[in-house]
C-alpha positions as CSV (number, residue, x, y, z in Angstrom):
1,X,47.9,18.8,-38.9
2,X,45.7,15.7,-39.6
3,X,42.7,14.9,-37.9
4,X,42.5,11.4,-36.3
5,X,40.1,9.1,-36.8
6,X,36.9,9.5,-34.6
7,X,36.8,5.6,-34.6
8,X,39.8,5.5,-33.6
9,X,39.7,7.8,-30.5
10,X,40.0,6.2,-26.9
11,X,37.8,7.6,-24.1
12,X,36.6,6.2,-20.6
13,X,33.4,5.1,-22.4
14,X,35.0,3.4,-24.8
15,X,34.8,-0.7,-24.0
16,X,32.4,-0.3,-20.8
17,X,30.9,-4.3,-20.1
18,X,27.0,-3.9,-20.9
19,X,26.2,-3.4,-17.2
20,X,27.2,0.1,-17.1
21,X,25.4,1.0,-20.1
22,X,21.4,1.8,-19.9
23,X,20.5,0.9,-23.0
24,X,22.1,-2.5,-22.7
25,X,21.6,-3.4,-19.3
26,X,18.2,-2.2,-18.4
27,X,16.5,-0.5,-21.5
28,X,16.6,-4.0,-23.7
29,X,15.9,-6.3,-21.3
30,X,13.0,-7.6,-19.0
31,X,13.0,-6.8,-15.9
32,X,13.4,-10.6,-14.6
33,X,16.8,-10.8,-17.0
34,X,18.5,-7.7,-15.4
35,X,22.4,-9.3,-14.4
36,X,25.0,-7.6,-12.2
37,X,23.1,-5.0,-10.2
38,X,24.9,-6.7,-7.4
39,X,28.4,-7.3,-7.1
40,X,29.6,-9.1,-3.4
41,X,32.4,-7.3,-2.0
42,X,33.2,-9.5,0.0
43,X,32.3,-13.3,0.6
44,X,30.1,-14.9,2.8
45,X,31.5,-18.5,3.9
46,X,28.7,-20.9,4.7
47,X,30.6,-20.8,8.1
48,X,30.1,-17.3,8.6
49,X,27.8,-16.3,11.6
50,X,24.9,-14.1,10.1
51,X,22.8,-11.8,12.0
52,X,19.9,-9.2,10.8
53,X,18.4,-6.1,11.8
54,X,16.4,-2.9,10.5
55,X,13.6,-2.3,9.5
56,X,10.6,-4.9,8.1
57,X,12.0,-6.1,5.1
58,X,15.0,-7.6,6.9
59,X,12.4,-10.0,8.3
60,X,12.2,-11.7,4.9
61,X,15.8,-11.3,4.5
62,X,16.6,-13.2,7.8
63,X,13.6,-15.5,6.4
64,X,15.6,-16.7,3.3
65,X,18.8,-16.9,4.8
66,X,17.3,-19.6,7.0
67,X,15.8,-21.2,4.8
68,X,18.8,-21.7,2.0
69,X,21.2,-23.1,4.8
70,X,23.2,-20.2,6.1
71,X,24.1,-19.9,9.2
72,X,21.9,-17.6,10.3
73,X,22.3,-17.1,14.1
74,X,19.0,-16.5,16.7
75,X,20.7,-14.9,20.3
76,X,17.1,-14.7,21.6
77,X,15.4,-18.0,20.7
78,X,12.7,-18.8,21.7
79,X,11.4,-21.0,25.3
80,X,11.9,-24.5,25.6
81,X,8.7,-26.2,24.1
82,X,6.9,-22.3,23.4
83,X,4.5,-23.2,20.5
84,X,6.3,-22.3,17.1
85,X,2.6,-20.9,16.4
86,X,3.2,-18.1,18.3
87,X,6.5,-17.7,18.2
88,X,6.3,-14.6,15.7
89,X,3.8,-12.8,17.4
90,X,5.8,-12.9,20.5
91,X,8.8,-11.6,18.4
92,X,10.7,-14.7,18.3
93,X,13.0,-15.9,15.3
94,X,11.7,-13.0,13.1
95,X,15.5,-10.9,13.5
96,X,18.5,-12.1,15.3
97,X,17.2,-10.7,19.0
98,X,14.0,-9.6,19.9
99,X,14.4,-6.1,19.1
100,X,11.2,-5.7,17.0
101,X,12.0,-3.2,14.1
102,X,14.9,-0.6,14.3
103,X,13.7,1.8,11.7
104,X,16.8,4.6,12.1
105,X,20.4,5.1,12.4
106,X,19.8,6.4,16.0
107,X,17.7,3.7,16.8
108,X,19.8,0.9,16.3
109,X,23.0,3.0,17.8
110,X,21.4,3.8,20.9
111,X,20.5,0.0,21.1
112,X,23.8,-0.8,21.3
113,X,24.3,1.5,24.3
114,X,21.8,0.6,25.5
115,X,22.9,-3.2,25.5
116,X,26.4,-1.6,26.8
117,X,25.2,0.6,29.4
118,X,26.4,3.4,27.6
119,X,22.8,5.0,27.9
120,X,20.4,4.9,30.1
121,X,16.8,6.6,28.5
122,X,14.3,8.5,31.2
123,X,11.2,6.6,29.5
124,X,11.8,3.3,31.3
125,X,8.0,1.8,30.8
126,X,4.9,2.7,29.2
127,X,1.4,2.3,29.8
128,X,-0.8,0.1,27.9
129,X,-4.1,-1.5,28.9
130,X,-4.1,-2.5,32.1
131,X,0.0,-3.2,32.1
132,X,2.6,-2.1,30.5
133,X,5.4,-1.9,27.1
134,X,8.7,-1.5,26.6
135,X,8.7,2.2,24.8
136,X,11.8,0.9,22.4
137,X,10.1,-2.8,21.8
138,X,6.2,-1.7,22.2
139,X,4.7,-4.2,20.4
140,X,7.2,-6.9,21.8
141,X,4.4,-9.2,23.0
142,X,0.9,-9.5,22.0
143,X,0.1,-8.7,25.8
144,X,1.3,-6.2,27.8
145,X,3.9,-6.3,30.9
146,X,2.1,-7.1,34.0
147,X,4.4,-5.5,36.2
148,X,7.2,-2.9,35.3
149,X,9.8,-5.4,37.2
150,X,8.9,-7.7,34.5
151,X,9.2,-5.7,31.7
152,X,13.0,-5.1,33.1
153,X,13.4,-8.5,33.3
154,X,12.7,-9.2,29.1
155,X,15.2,-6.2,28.8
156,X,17.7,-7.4,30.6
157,X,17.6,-10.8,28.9
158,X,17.5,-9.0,25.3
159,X,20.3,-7.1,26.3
160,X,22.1,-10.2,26.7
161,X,21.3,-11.1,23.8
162,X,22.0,-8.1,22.0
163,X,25.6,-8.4,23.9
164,X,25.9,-11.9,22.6
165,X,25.3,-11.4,19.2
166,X,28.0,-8.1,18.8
167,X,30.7,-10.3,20.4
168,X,29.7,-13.6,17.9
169,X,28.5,-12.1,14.5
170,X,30.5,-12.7,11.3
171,X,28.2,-10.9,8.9
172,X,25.5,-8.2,10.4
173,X,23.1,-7.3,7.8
174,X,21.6,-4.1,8.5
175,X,18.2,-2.9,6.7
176,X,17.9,1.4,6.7
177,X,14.0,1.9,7.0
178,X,13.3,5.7,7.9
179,X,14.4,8.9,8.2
180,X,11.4,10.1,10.6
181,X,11.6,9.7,14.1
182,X,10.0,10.6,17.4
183,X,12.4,11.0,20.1
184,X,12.4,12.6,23.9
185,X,13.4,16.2,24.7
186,X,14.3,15.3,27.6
187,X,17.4,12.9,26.5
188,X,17.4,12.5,22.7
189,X,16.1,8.5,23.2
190,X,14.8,7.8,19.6
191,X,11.6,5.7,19.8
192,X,10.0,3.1,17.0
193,X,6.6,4.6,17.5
194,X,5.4,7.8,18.3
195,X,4.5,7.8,21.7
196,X,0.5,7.4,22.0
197,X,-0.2,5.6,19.5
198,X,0.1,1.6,20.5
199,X,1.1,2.2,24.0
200,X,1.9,5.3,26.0
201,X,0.6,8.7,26.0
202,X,1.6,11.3,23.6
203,X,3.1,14.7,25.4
204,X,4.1,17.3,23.1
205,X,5.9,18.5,26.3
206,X,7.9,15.9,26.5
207,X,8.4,14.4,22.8
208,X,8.8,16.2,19.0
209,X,9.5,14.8,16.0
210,X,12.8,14.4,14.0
211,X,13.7,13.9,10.5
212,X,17.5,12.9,10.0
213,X,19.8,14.6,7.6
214,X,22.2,13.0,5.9
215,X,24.9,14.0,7.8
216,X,23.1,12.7,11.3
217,X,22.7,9.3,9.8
218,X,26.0,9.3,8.6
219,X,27.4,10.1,11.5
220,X,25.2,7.9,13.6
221,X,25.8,4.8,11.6
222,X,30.5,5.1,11.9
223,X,29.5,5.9,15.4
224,X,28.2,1.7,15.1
225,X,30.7,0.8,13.0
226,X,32.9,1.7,15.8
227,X,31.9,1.2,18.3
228,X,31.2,-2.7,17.8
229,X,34.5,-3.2,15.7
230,X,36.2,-2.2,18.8
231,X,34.2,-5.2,20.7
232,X,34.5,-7.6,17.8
233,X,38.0,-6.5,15.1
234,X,36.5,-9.0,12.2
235,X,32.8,-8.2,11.8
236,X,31.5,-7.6,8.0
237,X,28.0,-5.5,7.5
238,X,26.0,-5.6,4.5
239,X,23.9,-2.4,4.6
240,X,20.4,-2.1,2.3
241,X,17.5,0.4,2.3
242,X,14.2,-1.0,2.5
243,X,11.3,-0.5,-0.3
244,X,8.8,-0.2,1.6
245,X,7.3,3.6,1.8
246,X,6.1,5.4,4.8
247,X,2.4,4.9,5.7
248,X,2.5,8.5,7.3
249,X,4.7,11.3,7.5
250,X,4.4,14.2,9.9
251,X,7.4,15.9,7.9
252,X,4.9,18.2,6.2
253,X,5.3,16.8,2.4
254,X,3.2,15.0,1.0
255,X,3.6,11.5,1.9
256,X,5.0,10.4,-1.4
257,X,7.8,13.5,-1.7
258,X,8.8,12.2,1.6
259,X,9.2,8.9,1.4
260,X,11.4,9.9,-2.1
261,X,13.2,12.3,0.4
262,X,13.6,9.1,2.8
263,X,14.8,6.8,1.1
264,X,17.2,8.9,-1.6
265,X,19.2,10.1,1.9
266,X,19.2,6.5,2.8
267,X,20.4,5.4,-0.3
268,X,23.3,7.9,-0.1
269,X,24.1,7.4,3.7
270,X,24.5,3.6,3.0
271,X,26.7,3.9,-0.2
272,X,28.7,6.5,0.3
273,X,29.8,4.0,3.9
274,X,29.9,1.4,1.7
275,X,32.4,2.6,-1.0
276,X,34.8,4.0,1.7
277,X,34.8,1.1,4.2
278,X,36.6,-2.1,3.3
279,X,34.6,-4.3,5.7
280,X,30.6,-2.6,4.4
281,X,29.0,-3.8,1.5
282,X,25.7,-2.4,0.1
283,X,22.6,-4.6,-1.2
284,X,20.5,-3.0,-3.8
285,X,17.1,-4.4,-2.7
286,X,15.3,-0.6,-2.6
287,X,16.5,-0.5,-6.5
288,X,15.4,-3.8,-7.8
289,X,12.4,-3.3,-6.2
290,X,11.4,0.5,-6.4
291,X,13.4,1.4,-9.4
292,X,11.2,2.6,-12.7
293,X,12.3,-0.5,-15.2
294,X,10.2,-2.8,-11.9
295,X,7.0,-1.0,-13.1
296,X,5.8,-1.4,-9.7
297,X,4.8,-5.4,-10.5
298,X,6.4,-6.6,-7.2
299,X,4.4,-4.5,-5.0
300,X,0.8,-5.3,-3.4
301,X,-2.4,-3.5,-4.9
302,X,-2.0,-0.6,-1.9
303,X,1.5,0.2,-3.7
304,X,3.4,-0.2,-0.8
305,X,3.9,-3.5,1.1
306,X,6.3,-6.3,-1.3
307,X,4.9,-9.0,-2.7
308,X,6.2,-13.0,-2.2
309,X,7.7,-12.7,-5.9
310,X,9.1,-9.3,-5.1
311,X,10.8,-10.5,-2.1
312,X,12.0,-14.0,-3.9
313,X,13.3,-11.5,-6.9
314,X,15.4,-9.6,-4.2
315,X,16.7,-12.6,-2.7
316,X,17.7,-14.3,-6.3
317,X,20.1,-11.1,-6.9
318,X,21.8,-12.1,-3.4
319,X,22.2,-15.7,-4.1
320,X,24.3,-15.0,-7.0
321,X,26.7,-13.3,-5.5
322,X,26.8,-15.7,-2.0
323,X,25.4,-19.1,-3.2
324,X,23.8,-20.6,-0.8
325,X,25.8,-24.0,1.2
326,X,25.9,-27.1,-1.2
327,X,23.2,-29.5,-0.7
328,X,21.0,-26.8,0.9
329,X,17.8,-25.2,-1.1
330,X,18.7,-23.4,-3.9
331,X,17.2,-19.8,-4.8
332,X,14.9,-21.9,-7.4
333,X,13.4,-24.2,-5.5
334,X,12.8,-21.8,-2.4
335,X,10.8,-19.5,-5.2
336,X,8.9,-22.4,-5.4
337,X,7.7,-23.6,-2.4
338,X,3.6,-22.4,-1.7
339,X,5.2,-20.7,1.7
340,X,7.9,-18.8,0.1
341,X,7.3,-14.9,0.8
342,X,4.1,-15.4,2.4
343,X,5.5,-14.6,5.7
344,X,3.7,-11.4,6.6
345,X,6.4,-8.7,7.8
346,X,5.4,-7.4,11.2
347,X,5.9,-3.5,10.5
348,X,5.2,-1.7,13.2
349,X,5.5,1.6,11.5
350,X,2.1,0.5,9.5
351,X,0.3,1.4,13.0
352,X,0.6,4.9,13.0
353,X,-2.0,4.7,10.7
354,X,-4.3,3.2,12.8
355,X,-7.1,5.8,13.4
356,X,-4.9,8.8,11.7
C-alpha cells in the first residue's frame, strides 16, 4: 500500500477564494479594505420601488438610498407647503410611512393587520399632556392629539399609506432592532414603548413584558412574508439587524449580555429566512459595524449610537453590490458631503432611559 502525497490530497478547503478564509480576509487586512462581506442575491434595478422599515438605523439606510438616486418611495409624504424644517420631527420622509420605529417581528406584523383590518388592538389612545398619542406611533408628533377623533383620523390616513406601499413596493428593506417588547394582556398588541414612559400610564395589570425567542420571531416574520406576497406575488425584502444596543433591558441580564442575546437571535432569525427564501436577502450591517476586527471605531464615545463614517462604511458595502443609477451620486462623493451621516436617527427606544 503507498501512501499518497499529503500535497496532493483534495478536500473542501482545498482552493477556498480568500473571503472564506480568516486569516486572509479579515486577519491581514484593515478594516476599511475588507471585500465581499456582502454578496446581492438578487438585483436592485434603478426602477425598482424601494421602501424601508425597522428599527433606527433604517432611517440612515432610507437616507442614502435617497440621496444616491434610487427610487426610494415616500406613501406618507409630507403636506403641501409643510416646512421641510420640521418635517422630521413630525415623522415625515424619515421611513416610507409614518410609522415611527418598528423595533420587532410582532410589531411590524401586527402593523400590517392592522393596516388590513385583520386586528383591531383594545389600547386605541393614550394620554399625554393635556391630549393624546397613538400607543403604536407615540412620539408621532412633537405635540399631542387634541382630540381622540383626531388621532383616528392620522391612523386612518397612515393606514392608507401603509396599504399603498404593500400593494406598490418592489424591494422592502426591513431593519430587525429588538427582541424586548411590552405588549397588552389583554390582546397580545406589541407596543414601541413601554407604556408610561412618553405617553400613557403604566398598569402592570394590564401590560408585561416580552422577550421573543427565536422561534416567535421566526414565525412572526413568514407570517409577513405571507401574508403581503399574497397582496403583492413579486415583492423582494432585504432583511438586516441593527447595531445599535439596547439602552435598557428589563430582561434581567445585564444590559450588555442582553443586547449579545438580542441581536445573536436576530442575526439567526434573519439568515436562516434568508438562505431558505429565494425572494429574502440579508445585509450584514450589524457585522461590519459590531464585529471585533471594527474595534469599535464607528461607534460614538457612549459605545452605542453609529457614527456618520460608520453609517457611510455600511452603506459603501451596499453600493457595491447595487450601484447606485448612472449619473446619480456615487458612494464616494456622498461620504463626502459635510451632511453625510449627520442626520440624527430618531430612536425612540433611547427614551426609556429617560429618568430610569
Amino acid at each position: 500500500m503507498t501512501e499518497g502525497n499529503q500535497a496532493d490530497n483534495k478536500h473542501p478547503y482545498s482552493n477556498l477564494e480568500d473571503r472564506f478564509l480568516w486569516k486572509k480576509a479579515v486577519g491581514e487586512r484593515s478594516p476599511f479594505s475588507l471585500e465581499g462581506l456582502y454578496r446581492k442575491k438578487f438585483q436592485v434595478s434603478p426602477e425598482a420601488r424601494i421602501a424601508t422599515a425597522g428599527s433606527c438605523f433604517a432611517q440612515h439606510i432610507a437616507r442614502h438610498l435617497k440621496n444616491s438616486g434610487f427610487n426610494f418611495r415616500d406613501f406618507e409624504p409630507a403636506p403641501p407647503l409643510f416646512p421641510p424644517a420640521l418635517s422630521q420631527s413630525f415623522n415625515y420622509g424619515v421611513y416610507s410611512a409614518r410609522y415611527c420605529n418598528i423595533y420587532t417581528a410582532r410589531q411590524l406584523l401586527q402593523t400590517f393587520d392592522r393596516a388590513f383590518g385583520e386586528f383591531l388592538p383594545v389600547d386605541n389612545a393614550w394620554t399625554k399632556g393635556s391630549g393624546f398619542a397613538d400607543p403604536f406611533r407615540p412620539v408621532l408628533e412633537p405635540e399631542p392629539f387634541a382630540s381622540v377623533e383626531e388621532l383616528k383620523r392620522s391612523r386612518q390616513s397612515h393606514f392608507a399609506a401603509v396599504q399603498d406601499l404593500i400593494v406598490n413596493t418592489d424591494v422592502l428593506i426591513f431593519t430587525l432592532g429588538l427582541t424586548e417588547a411590552w405588549v397588552s394582556k389583554a390582546d397580545g398588541a406589541v407596543f414601541p414603548l413601554c407604556p408610561g414612559t412618553v405617553a400613557g400610564a403604566f398598569d402592570e395589570n394590564a401590560y408585561e413584558f416580552k422577550n421573543f425567542t427565536y422561534f416567535e420571531i421566526f414565525e412572526d416574520l413568514i407570517a409577513f412574508l405571507g401574508k403581503v406576497r399574497q397582496i403583492n406575488p413579486d415583492m423582494h425584502f432585504i432583511l438586516t439587524v441593527s447595531p445599535v444596543p439596547l439602552t435598557a433591558t428589563k430582561s434581567g441580564e445585564h444590559v450588555l449580555a442582553a443586547t449579545t442575546y438580542s441581536k445573536s437571535v436576530l442575526r439567526a432569525v434573519a439568515g436562516h429566512i434568508a438562505s431558505e427564501i429565494e425572494f429574502v436577502d440579508y445585509f450584514p450591517s450589524y457585522e461590519i459595524i459590531a464585529a471585533a476586527p471594527m474595534r469599535g471605531m464607528f461607534y460614538d464615545p457612549n459605545m452605542r449610537t453609529v457614527n456618520a463614517a460608520g453609517v457611510d462604511y455600511v452603506m459603501s458595502h451596499f453600493f457595491a453590490e447595487h450601484a447606485p443609477p448612472a449619473g446619480k451620486a456615487s458612494p464616494a462623493s456622498l461620504a463626502a458631503r459635510p451632511d453625510a451621516g449627520a442626520m440624527e436617527a430618531v430612536c425612540e427606544e433611547m427614551l426609556l432611559a429617560q429618568g430610569i
